[in-house]
N, C-alpha and C positions, 0 to 999 in steps of 0.2 A: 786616381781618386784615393782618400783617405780611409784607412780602417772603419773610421765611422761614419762614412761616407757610405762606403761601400755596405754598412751591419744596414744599415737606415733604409736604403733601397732592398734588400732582402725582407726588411721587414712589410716594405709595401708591397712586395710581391705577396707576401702571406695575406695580406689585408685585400689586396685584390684576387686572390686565389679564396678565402669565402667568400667575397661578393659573387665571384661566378659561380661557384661552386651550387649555390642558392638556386642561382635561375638552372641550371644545367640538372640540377638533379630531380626539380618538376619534370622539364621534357622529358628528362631516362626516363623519371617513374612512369609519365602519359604513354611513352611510345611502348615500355617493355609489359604495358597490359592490353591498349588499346592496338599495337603498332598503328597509331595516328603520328601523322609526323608534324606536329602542331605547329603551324607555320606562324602564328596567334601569339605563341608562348613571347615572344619580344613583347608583344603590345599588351600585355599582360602586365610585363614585365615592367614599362612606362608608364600603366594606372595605376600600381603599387605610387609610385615617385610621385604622380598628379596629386592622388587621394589622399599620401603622407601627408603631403604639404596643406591640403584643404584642412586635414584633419588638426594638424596639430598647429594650425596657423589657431585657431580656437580653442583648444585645449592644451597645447604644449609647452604653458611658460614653466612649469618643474618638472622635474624629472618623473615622475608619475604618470604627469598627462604628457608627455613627450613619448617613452615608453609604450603610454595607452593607445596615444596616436598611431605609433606605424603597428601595432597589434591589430588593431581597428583595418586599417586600410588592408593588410595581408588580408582579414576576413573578410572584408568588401571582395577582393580580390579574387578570395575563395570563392565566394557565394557567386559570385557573376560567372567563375568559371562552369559551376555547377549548372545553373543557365542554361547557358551558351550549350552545353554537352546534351541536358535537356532536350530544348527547344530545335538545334537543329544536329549535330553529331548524331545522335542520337538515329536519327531518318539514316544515315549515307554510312552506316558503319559494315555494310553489307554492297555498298559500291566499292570497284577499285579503288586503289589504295593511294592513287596519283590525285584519283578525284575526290581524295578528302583532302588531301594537299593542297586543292584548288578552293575550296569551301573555306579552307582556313585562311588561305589568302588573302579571301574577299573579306571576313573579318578583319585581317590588316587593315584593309580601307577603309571600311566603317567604323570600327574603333579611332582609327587614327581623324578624323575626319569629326565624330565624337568627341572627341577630346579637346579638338581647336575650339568647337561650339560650345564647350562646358568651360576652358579655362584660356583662350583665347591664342593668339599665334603666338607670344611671348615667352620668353624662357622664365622659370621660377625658379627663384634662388629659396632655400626654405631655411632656418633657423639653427644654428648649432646648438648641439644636445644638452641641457640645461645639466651644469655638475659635469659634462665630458667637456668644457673648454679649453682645457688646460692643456698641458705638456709634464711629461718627465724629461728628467738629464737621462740621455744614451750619449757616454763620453763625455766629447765636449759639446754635442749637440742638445738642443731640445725634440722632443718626438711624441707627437699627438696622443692624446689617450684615447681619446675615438677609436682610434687605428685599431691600438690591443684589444678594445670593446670588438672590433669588426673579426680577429685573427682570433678572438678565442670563439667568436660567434662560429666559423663553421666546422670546425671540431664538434661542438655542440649539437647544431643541426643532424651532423652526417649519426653522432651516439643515438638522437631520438628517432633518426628512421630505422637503424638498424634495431633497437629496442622495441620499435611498431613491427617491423616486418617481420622478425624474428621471434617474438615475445607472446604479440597476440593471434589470436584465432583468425581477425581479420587479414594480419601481416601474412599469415600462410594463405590465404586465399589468395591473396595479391600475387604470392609467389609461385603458387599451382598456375593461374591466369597467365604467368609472361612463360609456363614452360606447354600448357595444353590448354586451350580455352574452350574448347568444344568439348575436352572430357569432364571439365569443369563442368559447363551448362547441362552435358550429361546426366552428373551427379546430383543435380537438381537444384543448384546453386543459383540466384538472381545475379545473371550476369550485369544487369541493366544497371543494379544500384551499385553495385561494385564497380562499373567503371566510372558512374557519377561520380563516387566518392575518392576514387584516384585522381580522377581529372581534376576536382573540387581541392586535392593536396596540392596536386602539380601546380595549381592556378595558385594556391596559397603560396607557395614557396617561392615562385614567380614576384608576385606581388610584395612579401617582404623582400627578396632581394633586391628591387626599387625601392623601397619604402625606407631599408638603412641608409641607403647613398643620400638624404636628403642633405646631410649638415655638410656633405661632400661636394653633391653635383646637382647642377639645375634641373630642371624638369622642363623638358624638350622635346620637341614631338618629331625626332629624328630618332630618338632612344630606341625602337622600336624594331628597326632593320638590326639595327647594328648591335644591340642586343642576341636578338635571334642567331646573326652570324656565327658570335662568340660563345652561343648555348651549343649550337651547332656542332662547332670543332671539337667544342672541351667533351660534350655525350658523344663523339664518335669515336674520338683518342681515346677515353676512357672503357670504351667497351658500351655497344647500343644494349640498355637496361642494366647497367653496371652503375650502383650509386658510391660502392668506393672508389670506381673506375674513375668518376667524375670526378670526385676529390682529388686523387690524383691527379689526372690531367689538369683541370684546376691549378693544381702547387707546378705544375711542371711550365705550363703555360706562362700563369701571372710571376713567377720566379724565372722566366727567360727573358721575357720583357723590361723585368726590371734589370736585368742583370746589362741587358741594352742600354738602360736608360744611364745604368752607372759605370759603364764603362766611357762613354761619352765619345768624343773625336779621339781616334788611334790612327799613330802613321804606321805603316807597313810598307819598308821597301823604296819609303819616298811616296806613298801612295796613301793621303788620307782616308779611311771610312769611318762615317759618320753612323754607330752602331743607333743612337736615338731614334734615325729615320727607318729603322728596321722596326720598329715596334708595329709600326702600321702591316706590316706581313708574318711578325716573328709567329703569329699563332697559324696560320697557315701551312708557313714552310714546319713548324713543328707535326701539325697533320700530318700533310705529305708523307716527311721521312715514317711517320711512325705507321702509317697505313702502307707501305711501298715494303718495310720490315718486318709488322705486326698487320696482317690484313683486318684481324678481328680487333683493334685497338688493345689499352692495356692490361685489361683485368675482363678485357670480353672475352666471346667462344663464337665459335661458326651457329650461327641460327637453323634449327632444323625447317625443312619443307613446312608451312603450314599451308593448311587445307583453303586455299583462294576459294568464298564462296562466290567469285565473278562468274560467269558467263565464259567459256574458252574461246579463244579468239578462231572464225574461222579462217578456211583458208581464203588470200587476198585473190579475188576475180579480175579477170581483164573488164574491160571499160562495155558496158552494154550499149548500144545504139542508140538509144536515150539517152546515155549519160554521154556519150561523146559529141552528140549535138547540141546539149547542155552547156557542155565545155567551150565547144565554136561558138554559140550565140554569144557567153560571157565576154568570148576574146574578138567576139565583133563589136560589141557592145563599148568594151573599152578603148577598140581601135577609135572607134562615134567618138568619144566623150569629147577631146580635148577641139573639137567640129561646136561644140556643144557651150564650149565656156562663154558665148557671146550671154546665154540665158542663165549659165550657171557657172559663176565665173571660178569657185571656190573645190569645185567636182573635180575636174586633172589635179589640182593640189593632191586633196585625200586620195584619188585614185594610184598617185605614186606610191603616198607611204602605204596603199593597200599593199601592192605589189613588191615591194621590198620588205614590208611586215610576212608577206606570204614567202617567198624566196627563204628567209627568216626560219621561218617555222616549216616548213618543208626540208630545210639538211637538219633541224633537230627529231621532228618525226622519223627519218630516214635510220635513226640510230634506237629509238626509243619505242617506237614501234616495231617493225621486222625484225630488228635484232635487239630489242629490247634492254638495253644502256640508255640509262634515265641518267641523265647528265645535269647540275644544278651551276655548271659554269660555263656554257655553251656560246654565253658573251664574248669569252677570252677568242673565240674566232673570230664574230662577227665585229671586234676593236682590230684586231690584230689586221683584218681585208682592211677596214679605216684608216688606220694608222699607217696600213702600208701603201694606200692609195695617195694618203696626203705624203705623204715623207716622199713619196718617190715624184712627186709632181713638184713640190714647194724645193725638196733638198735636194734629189737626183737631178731637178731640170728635164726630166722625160715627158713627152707627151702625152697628152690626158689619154688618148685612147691607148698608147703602151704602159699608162700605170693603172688604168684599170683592168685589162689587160694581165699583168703581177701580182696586182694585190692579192687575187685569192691564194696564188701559188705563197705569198707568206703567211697565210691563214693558214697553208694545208700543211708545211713546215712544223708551225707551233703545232699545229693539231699530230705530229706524226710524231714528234715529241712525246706531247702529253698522253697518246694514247699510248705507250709504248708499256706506261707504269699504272694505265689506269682502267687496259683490258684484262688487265690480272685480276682485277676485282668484280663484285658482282653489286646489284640491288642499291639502297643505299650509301654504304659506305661506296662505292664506283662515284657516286655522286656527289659527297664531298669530298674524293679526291679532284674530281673538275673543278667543284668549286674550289680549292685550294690553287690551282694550278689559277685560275682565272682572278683571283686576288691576288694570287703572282706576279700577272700581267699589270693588275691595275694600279700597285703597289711601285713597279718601275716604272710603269705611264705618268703616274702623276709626279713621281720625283725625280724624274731624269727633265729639267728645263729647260738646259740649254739644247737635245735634242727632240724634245716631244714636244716643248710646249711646257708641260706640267699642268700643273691645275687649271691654266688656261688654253690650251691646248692647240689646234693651228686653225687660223681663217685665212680666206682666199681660196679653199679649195673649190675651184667653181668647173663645170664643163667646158670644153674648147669653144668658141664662138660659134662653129657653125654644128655643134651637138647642144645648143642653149635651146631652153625654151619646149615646142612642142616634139623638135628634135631626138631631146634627152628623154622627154614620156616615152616615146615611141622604141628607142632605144634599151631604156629599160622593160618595157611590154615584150618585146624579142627574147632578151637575155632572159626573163624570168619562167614565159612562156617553152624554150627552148631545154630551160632548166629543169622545168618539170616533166618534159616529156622526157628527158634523158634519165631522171630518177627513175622516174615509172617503168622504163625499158630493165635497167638496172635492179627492178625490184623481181621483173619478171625474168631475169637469166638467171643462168646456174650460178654467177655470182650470189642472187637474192635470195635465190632460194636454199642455199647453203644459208645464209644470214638463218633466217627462219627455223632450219635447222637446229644449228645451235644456240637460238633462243629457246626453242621447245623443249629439244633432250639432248644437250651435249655431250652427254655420255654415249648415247647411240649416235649422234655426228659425228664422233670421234673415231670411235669402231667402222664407220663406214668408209673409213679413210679422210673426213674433212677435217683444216688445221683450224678449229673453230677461234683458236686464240688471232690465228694470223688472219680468220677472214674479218673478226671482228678490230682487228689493227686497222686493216683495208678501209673496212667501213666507217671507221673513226675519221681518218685522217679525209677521205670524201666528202663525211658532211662538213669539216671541216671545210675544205675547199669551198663549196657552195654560201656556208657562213661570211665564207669569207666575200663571194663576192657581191652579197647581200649588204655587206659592210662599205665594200668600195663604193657599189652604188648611194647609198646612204648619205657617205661623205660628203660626192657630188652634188647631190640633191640638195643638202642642206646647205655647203658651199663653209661647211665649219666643223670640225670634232673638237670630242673633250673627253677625259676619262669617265666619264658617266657614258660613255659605249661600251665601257668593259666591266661596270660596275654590276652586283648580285640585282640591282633593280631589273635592268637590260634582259639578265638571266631568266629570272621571272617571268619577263613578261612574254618568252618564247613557249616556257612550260605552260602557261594560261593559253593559249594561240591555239597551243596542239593539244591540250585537254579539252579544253572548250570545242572545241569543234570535232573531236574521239581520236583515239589514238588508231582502232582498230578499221580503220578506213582513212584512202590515199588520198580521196579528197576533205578529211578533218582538215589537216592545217591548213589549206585554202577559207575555208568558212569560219574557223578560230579566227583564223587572222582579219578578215573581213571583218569579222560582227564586232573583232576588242579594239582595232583601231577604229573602228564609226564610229562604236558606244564613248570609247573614250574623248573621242574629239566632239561628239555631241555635249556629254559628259561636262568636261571642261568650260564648251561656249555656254552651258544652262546655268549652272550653278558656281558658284565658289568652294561648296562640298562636293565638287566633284566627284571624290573616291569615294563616298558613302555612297554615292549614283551610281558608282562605276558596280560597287562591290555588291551591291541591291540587285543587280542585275547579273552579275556573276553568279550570285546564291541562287538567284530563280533557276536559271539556265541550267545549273548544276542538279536542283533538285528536280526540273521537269525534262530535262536531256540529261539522266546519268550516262548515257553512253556516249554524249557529244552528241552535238547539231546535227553532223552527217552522218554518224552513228544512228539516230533515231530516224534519219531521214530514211536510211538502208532500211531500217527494220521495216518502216512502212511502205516502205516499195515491193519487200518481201513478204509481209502480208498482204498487201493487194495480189500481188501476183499469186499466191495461195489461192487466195478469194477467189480469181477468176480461174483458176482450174477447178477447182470444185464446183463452180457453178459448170463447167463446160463440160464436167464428168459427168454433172445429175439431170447436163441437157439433153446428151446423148443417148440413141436409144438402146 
């Protein structure tokens, strides 16, 4: 590439480096007051782009009303997020801290689902900036004016928060808030409106960062994930509540990408790489390295203890006599079903994907629970059993029962990998290191075609002939069944209970002789294993993969499974998994707004079971059983 080839792509790294920099420095500021970890902030991010475009389709033909327009929509932006913090944040900011993760999800859906209903399924292209249409000469090149409008914009931005945070009365409250919040509320400070009024910034700064991209990019209701992703990386490279952090990461980021995009096809060795196709991972593998180097990102610090007002988890009990007859009737119940399809013919279907939804959620639990590694890429195993199930059936030629069989052992591989760089870490940042490693994965799934497939990925993975059919339920029912009695043994040896250990006080697990790093390696690369054959099954099942098994959706929808139904009991991810794949497949055949259905019911669930389904179930088992000793203490004489 040419001198001015090369000036031109730096400069779009600059131009893409504010536009992140925008959305990324909303989430720092929500999470380094709230610690919410605003799952929302993408769809936020995509009302800003809807709203520009309504707004200045009507007022945008000069520069004034073009101007006025995405001003306008930022403050739409603002004010709904103010809302939304209102109306329900506001309730769950004293629940765990997974489970506002899960609250904000369920807005993904509704929002996203909203926005189809208000601006239709159709991508919106919106208007270029009235007096920015132009070009200047860079060399011999021309190069957009828009662009240096975009490169000096977040310069600008990052001067007016630092001049807010810094400057005024409110910027120091903000900043007492992300170091003590309770000594704060102490002090006699309304904490309530102070976090309105950050979340209200966040959602503004959100909102514009969509709002500029209009003369750039369409308005698409896919903006949303993939948003969030990229907010994601850039606030945790940059240090969690670090807003120069983010700017930086930000320039580091969108200036490697580009730097991909201009170096183009290089031979090495007689060996083409195509650095372009790196863009889809380069912010990733930049995480990684810098989280694996810099635990705390670049301009962070280690987070001190904060005071969890949760509930403490107690210690996990063996299985009471009820509960294990509970357990037998379920797994005679599904033995019946597939007896049962003459009457309901469509019940073994949903009964499978229960059951590998459950598998699923049960090696995430495994990790996220007792040993408490909250993982936001826990897909990358359950693709990896997929991938390894097809490849070794369609490409090895091995038989269906010796590739399923395999598959998890190549799930537990990747997983003993990843876990290797990613039990070094704790809390959050541990969780986009997964997810980094698992857009790793998906990153080579979808671009390796001649051996994966690629974006189309492999069909014909079907079961052997005489594993078809009621065969393969039945089979599956075994495997999953078998896999949960083997976790649960697992949770109650001195393996598990070492886990526990050093999820509670690993400074005292340590002292007591336990390797808490090495048990927690063990445990990684295990639920791995299990993911994985969650995965192999799957494959089967559907008789087809694609890289949307490894995708952050997949991820998701593990973490919903095991929140929804509580983390702090062994049968959550049974009953998560149960109620999200019905609701969803209910969901789906009701409506064509399905996710708003989906997400309407997520919000209930969450507000009326903060502690999950069979979390709340326990509680009331253990108040009853209160109940009837005090009644049988006031009988006696």
């Amino acid at each position: 590439m040419d001198l001015t080839g090369f000036l031109a792509q730096l400069l779009n790294g600059l131009a893409e480096a504010s536009s992140l920099f925008l959305v990324a420095a909303g989430l720092s500021l929500i999470f380094g007051v709230t610690r919410i970890v605003n799952f929302a902030h993408g769809s936020l991010y995509m009302l800003g782009l809807y709203a520009a475009y309504s707004i200045v389709e009507r007022i945008g033909a000069t520069p004034l009303g073009f101007w006025a327009g995405i001003l306008l929509a930022a403050l739409a932006v603002g004010a709904l997020g103010a809302l939304l913090e209102i109306v329900l944040l506001r309730r769950i900011y004293r629940a765990p801290e997974l489970f506002q993760l899960l609250a904000t999800f369920a807005l993904v859906l509704i929002i996203n689902d909203a926005t189809l209903w208000l601006w239709g399924p159709e991508d919106l292209l919106g208007r270029r900036a009235p007096g920015l249409t132009g070009a200047v000469k860079l060399l011999d090149r021309l190069y957009p004016v828009y662009n240096l409008v975009l490169i000096a914009l977040g310069p600008l931005v990052l001067l007016l928060l630092w001049l807010l945070l810094t400057r005024t009365r409110w910027g120091t409250l903000v900043r007492a808030a992300t170091q003590d919040r309770e000594m704060l509320g102490a002090l006699g400070i309304n904490q309530a409106w102070l976090f309105t009024g950050v979340f209200a910034l966040g959602a503004m700064l959100a909102g514009l960062g969509g709002a500029v991209q209009l003369p750039r990019e369409a308005a698409s209701l896919g903006l949303d994930l993939r948003a969030i992703g990229e907010a994601f990386v850039i606030v945790v490279v940059g240090g969690m509540g670090s807003i120069p952090g983010a700017y930086a990461a930000a320039l580091l980021i969108a200036e490697t990408k580009a730097l991909c995009i201009g170096l183009g096809v290089v031979t090495v060795a007689g060996v083409e790489l195509a650095f372009p196709k790196m863009t889809l991972v380069a912010e990733f593998v930049v995480m990684a390295l810098v989280l694996v180097l810099r635990p705390w990102g670049l301009l962070g610090r280690p987070q001190a203890a904060t005071r969890n007002p949760a509930t403490p988890e107690p210690p996990l009990r063996p299985a009471t006599p009820a509960l294990k007859a509970l357990g037998l009737a379920v797994l005679l119940a599904l033995a019946v079903l597939p007896r049962l399809a003459p009457w309901f013919p469509y019940a073994p279907v949903l009964a499978l994907d229960v059951l590998i939804a459950a598998l699923y959620a049960l090696s995430l639990h495994f990790i996220m629970g007792p040993a408490g590694m909250h993982s936001f890429g826990h897909a990358a195993c359950f693709g990896l059993g997929a991938y390894g199930a097809a490849l070794l059936l369609k490409s090895a030629a091995l038989p269906m029962p010796l590739a399923l069989a395999l598959a998890p052992l190549a799930a537990g591989l990747g997983a003993l990998l990843f876990g290797w760089f990613c039990v070094r870490l704790s809390g959050v940042y541990l969780a986009m290191l997964t997810l980094a490693f698992a857009q790793i994965v998906w990153s080579v799934v979808f671009q390796w075609d001649s051996f994966t497939g690629g974006s189309n990925g492999i069909i014909g993975v079907w079961p052997a002939d005489y594993l078809s059919g009621d065969a393969y339920y039945y089979l599956t029912l075994a495997l999953v069944a078998a896999s949960t009695v083997l976790l649960r043994r697992i949770l109650f040896s001195p393996f598990g209970l070492a886990m526990r250990a050093g999820r509670d006080s690993p400074l005292r697990a340590e002292a007591a002789g336990i390797p808490v790093k090495r048990v927690q390696w063990a445990a990684f690369t295990a639920a791995g294993v299990f993911a994985g054959l969650a995965g192999a099954l799957a494959a089967f099942s559907k008789g087809s993969i694609g890289p949307d098994m490894i995708g952050m959706g997949k991820s998701v929808d593990a973490l919903v499974m095991v929140l929804l139904g509580g983390v702090q009991t062994l049968a959550g991810p049974l009953a998560g998994a149960a109620v999200y794949t019905v609701l969803q497949d209910m969901a789906i055949r009701a409506t064509d707004y399905w996710r708003a259905l989906l997400g309407l019911s997520i919000l209930l669930l969450v507000l009326a079971f903060p502690q999950g389904i069979a979390g709340y179930a326990l509680r009331l088992a253990q108040r009853a059983r209160a109940w009837r000793n005090g009644e049988a203490r006031r009988a006696a004489p």
